[in-house]
C-alpha positions in Angstrom: 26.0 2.4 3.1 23.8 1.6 5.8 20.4 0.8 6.4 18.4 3.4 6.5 20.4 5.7 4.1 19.4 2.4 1.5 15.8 3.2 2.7 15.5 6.8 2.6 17.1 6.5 -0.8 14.0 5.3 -2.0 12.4 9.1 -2.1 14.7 9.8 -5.0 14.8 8.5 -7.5 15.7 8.6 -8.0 17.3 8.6 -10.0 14.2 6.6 -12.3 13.2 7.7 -15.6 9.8 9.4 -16.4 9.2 11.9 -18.9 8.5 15.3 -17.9 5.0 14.6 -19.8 3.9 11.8 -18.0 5.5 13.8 -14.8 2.9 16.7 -15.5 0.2 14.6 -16.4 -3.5 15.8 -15.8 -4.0 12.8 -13.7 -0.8 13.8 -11.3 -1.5 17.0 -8.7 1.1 19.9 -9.4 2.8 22.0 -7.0 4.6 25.6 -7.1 5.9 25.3 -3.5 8.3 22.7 -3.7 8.1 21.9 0.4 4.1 21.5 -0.1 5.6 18.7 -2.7 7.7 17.2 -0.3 5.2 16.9 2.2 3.0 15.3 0.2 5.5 12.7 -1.6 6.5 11.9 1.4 3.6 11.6 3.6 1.4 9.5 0.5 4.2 7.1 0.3 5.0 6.5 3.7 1.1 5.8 4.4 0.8 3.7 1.6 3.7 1.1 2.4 2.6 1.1 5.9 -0.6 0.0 4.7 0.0 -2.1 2.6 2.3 -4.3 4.8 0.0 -7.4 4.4 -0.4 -7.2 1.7 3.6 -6.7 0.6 4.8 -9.7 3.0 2.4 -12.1 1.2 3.9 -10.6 -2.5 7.0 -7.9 -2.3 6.0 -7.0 -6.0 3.5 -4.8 -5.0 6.2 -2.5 -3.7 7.2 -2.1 -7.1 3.0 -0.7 -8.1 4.0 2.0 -5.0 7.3 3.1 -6.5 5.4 3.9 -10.1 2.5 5.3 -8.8 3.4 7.2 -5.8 7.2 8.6 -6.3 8.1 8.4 -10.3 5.1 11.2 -10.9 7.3 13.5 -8.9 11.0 12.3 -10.2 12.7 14.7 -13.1 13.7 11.3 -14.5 14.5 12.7 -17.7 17.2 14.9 -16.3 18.6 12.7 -14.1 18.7 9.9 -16.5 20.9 12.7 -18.6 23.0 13.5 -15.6 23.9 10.2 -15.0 25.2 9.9 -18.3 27.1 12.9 -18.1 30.5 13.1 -20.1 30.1 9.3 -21.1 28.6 10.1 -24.6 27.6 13.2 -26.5 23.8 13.4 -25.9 23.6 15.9 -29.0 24.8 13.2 -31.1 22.8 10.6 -29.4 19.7 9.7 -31.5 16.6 10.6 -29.5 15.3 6.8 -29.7 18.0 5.2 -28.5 17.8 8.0 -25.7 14.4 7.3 -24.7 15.2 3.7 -24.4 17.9 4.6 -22.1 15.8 6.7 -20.2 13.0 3.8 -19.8 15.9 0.8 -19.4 17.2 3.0 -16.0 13.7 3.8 -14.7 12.9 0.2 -14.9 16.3 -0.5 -12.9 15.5 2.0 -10.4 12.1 0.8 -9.5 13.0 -2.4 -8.8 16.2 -1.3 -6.9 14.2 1.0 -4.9 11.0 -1.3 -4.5 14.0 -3.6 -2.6 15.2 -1.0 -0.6 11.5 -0.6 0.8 11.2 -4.3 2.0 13.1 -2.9 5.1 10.5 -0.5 6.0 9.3 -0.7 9.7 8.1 2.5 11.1 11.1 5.4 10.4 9.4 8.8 10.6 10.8 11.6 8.2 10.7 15.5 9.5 10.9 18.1 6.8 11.9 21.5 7.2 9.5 24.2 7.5 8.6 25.9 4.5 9.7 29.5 3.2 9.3 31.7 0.5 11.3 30.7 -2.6 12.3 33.3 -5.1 9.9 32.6 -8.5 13.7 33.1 -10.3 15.2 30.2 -8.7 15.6 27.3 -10.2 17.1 25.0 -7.9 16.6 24.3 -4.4 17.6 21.9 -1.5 15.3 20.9 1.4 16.8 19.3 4.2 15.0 16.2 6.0 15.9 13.7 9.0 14.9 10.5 9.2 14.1 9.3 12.7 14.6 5.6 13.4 14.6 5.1 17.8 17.3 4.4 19.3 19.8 5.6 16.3 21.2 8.7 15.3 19.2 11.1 13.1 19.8 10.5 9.5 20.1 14.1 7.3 18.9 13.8 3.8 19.2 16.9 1.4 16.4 16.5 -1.4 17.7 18.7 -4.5 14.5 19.9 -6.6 14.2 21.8 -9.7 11.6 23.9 -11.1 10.3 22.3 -14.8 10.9 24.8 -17.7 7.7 26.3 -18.9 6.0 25.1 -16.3 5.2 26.7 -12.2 6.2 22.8 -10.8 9.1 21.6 -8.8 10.3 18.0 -9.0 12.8 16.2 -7.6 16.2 15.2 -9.1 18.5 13.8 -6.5 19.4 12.9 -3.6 22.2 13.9 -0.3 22.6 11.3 1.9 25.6 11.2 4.5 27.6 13.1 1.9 26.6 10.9 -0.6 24.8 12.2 -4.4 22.6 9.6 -5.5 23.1 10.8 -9.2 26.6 10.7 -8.3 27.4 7.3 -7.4 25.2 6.3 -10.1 27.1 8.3 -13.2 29.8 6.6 -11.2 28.6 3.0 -11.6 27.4 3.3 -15.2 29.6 5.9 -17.0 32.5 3.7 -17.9 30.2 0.5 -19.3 28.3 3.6 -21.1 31.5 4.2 -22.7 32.9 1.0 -23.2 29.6 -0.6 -24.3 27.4 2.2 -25.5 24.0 3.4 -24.5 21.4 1.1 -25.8 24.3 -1.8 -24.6 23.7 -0.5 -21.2 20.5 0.1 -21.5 19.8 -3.3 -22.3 21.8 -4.7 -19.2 19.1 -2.3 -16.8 16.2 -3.5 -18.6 17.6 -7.3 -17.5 18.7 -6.6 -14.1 15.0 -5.0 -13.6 13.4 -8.2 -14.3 15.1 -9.6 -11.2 12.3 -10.5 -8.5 12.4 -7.5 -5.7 14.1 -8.8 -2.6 15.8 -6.7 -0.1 19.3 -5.2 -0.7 22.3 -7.3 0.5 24.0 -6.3 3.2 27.6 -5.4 3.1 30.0 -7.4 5.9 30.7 -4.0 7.1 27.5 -2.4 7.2 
């Protein structure tokens, strides 16, 4: 996985898990055009990091304040904590404590992982794709980015979003990158320790590998 697919990944997630409460919080702007969304998610996070370069060479935790502040509130966290577990357990047999601390163990994970992945940040501009109409039926959509890096090829990034029951707001849920599902590769990683250890087992492994100081990803000898 190269560079900047590691860096774009950063948009999703991803995969990181918010309630869809504290997602549609009074505090956190809503939007019914889900490119609007992606403009602003985008554009707000970029700024800040770019800003805040200073202040993140002198302490890379304060990557980790950007990650909850500016990309969690627009992260279905929920869902794609539930995705990622997949077929591993039953979630209707699942008691809703131990699902919730599964859900808050992987959204601590991903923050930090993601927090790392931004320590690479120079200067990368992302173009989305104009916006259209969308269909007030449809529940699922894909917008298509590239990330611009000089001198390298354009990176394509598909951002999945869907729209949150009850509720006229999109939010995203994963990730395409060079072929490559975020929520994917993550079910992949976890599903077999989910079912060889259990949920709240594995959620108790996330919640220690989040305490881990943020420091950039390591880079494979292939890469």
């Amino acid at each position: 996985m190269n560079t900047i697919f590691k860096f774009t990944a950063a948009l999703l997630l991803a995969v990181s898990a918010l309630s869809v409460q504290a997602n549609t919080a009074a505090a956190v702007p809503t939007y019914d055009d889900p490119y609007k969304m992606m403009e602003v998610l985008a554009d707000k996070t970029f700024r800040r990091i770019a800003a805040d370069q200073p202040k993140i060479k002198a302490d890379a935790e304060v990557l980790r304040t950007i990650v909850n502040e500016e990309l969690l509130p627009y992260i279905d966290s929920r869902y794609a904590a539930g995705y990622v577990i997949g077929q591993s357990v039953k979630l209707n047999t699942v008691p809703k404590q131990d699902f919730n601390t599964f859900v808050g163990a992987f959204q601590n994970y991903m923050v930090g992982t993601y927090a790392g992945v931004f320590t690479q940040y120079r200067d990368q501009k992302v173009i989305i794709e104009p916006g259209q109409p969308v269909d007030k039926q449809r529940k699922i959509i894909t917008i298509k980015t590239r990330v611009i890096d000089p001198g390298k090829p354009d990176i394509k990034i598909e951002f999945k979003l869907r729209r949150v029951k009850d509720a006229n707001n999109w939010l995203v849920y994963d990730m395409v990158a060079e072929g490559i599902s975020l929520l994917d590769s993550k079910r992949s990683e976890l599903g077999s320790l989910i079912r060889q250890q259990g949920l709240l087992s594995v959620a108790a492994l996330l919640e220690e590998k989040a305490k881990a100081p943020i420091k950039a990803p390591e880079k494979k000898n292939n890469a």
